[in-house]
Every structure is written in C-alpha cells, then in structure tokens.
N, C-alpha and C positions, 0 to 999 in steps of 0.2 A: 872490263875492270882488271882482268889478268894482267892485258898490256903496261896500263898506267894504274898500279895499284893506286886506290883514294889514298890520304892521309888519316892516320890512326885517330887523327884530334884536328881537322878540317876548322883553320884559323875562325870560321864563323860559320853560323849556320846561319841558316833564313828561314824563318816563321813567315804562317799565311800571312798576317799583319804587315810585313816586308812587301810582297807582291802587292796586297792590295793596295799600300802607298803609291808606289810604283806605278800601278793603274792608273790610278789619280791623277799624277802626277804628266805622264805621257800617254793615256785614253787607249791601252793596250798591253796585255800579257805578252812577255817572248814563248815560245813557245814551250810545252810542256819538258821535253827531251834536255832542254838548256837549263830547266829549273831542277831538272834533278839535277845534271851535273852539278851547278852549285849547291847545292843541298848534298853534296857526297863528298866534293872539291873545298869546297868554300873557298876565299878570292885568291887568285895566284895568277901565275904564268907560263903557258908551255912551252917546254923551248926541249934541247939537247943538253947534254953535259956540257960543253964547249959554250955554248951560249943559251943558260935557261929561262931566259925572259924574251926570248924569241916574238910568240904571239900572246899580247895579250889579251885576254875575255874579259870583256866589262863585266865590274862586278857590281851585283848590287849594294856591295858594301860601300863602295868606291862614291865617294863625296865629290863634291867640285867640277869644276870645267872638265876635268876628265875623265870624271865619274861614270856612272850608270846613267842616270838622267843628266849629268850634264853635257854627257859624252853625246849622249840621244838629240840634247837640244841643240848642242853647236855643229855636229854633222848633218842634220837634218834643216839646220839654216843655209850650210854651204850649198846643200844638194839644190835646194827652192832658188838659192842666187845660181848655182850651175846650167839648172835647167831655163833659166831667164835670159844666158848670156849664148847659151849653144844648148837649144832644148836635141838638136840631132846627135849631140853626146852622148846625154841624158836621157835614155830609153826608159826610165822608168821616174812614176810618181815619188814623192817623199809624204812620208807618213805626216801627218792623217789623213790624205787622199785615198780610196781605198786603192788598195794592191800596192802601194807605197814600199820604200826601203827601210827597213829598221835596224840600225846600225849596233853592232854586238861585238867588235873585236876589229884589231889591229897590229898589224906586224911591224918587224922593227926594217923591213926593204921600203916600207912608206905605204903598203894594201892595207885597203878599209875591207871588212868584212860584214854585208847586212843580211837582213833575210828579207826575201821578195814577199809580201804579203798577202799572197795570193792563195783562195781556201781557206783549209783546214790550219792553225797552227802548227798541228803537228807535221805537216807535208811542207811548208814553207820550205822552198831552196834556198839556200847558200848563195847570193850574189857575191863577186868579188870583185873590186876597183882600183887595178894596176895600170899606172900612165896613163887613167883617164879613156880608159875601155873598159866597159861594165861587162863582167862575163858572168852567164847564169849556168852554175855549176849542175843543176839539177840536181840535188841531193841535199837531207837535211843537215842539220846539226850532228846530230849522232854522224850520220856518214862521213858525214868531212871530219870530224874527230877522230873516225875508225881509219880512213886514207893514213891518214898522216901515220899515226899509231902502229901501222901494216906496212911502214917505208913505201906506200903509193899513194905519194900526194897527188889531190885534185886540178891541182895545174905544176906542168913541167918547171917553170919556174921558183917552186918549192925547193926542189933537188938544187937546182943554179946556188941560190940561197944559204941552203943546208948541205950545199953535200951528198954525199951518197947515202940514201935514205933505207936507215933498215927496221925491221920491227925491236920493238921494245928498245930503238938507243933516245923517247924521250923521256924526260921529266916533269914533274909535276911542282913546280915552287908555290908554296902560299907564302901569301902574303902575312906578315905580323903586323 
C-alpha cells in the first residue's frame, strides 16, 4: 500500500452481496487477494503518469461486454473457440472446466491477463496472453501487482511497453 497509496474515497466499494452475484452469475469467486484490492481500490486503472490507464483490472463495477462478467463471458467464449481451432496453442482449459483460465485484466499492448485455476484461490497464478503464447507467470495477484509496483515486471516486455521501470512512478485512476 505504501507504493500505490488506495484512494482516500475508492469510486465504489463492493459488499458480500456484490461477490455473491458475481458467483451466480460466473460459478466462481476471483480470488481472495483481488477482492481486497477492489474493496481498497474500487474500479480504475493502473498505468504511469504518462499513460494512466495502461492496465486495466476488471472491475466488478464494470457492466456490459466489457465488464466483470461480461469481460469473463466474451474471453472465456474466445478461449473454448481458440482451443477448438489450435488446442496446441491453447495449453489450458477455460473455465468451468476445472483448472480453467479466468480472465481479470487487460493492457493497452493487446495482453489478456487470467488466473490458472488451479488449487487454492489464493495460490492461483497469474497466466498471461501476449501473441497468442500463454505464459504462466507462477505468481499470484498480489505478486504481479507488487512486480510492477517495484519497477520488476513479471515479463520483459513490460519495460518494452513502459519504459524504464521504477518503484513508485505508477498510479492508481478510479474510475467515476
């Protein structure tokens, strides 16, 4: 929290009632470490001063085709026609299969960002989908949050991206 202070009045908060929709709706919780973030964050963008809507985190605020679940239903339809068309791309299920991809975030270079569903929620890796190579970061949410935060991103092509990557140059935008 030092790095990226929260905001003082976090555009929205998310009551249990919010996740268990959410449940309902997609037959699974993201995991614990992502729910707090939003519940300290509420919905926005990480970026840098230069460009602060870099990566977006779905938020559960976030309505529509590119919402939370809508973001969940249209990437999780691509993944099921991906793996139908080049399953040797496609090393991993899409959710609801277990160990399935659950998609949580997207940058503005074109990478999708899910988590491998594999365990524990809380242990879920960080898969990431640049040019259609799926790399498993081994590390959760928090971690790849803290990478970035610490100017060592979890893949080299971050710094390409951004720049030369230092602690504390990002920011946090919520959303209004």
């Amino acid at each position: 929290l030092e790095l990226l202070p929260p905001p003082t009045n976090p555009s929205r908060r998310i009551d249990e009632s919010v996740w268990q929709s959410i449940e309902r709706k997609i037959g699974v919780l993201p995991p614990p470490d992502y729910r707090d973030f939003c519940q300290n964050y509420g919905a926005g963008t990480l970026g840098t001063k230069d460009d602060p809507h870099w990566l977006t985190i779905r938020s559960p605020f976030s309505e529509g085709p590119g919402g939370f679940v809508g973001g969940f239903k249209s990437r999780t339809k691509l993944l099921v026609e991906m793996k139908q068309i080049s399953p040797k791309r496609v090393p991993y299920p899409a959710l609801p299969e277990r160990g399935g991809l659950f998609p949580f975030a997207h940058d503005d270079c074109g990478f999708e960002y899910y988590w491998l569903t594999d365990g524990q929620p809380e242990n879920w890796p960080v898969v990431v989908l640049p040019d259609l190579d799926f790399k498993n970061l081994g590390i959760t949410f928090t971690e790849f949050v803290w990478g970035l935060l610490n100017g060592k991103p979890p893949i080299p092509s971050f710094s390409e991206a951004l720049g030369d990557l230092d602690a504390g140059m990002f920011v946090w935008t919520p959303c209004r």
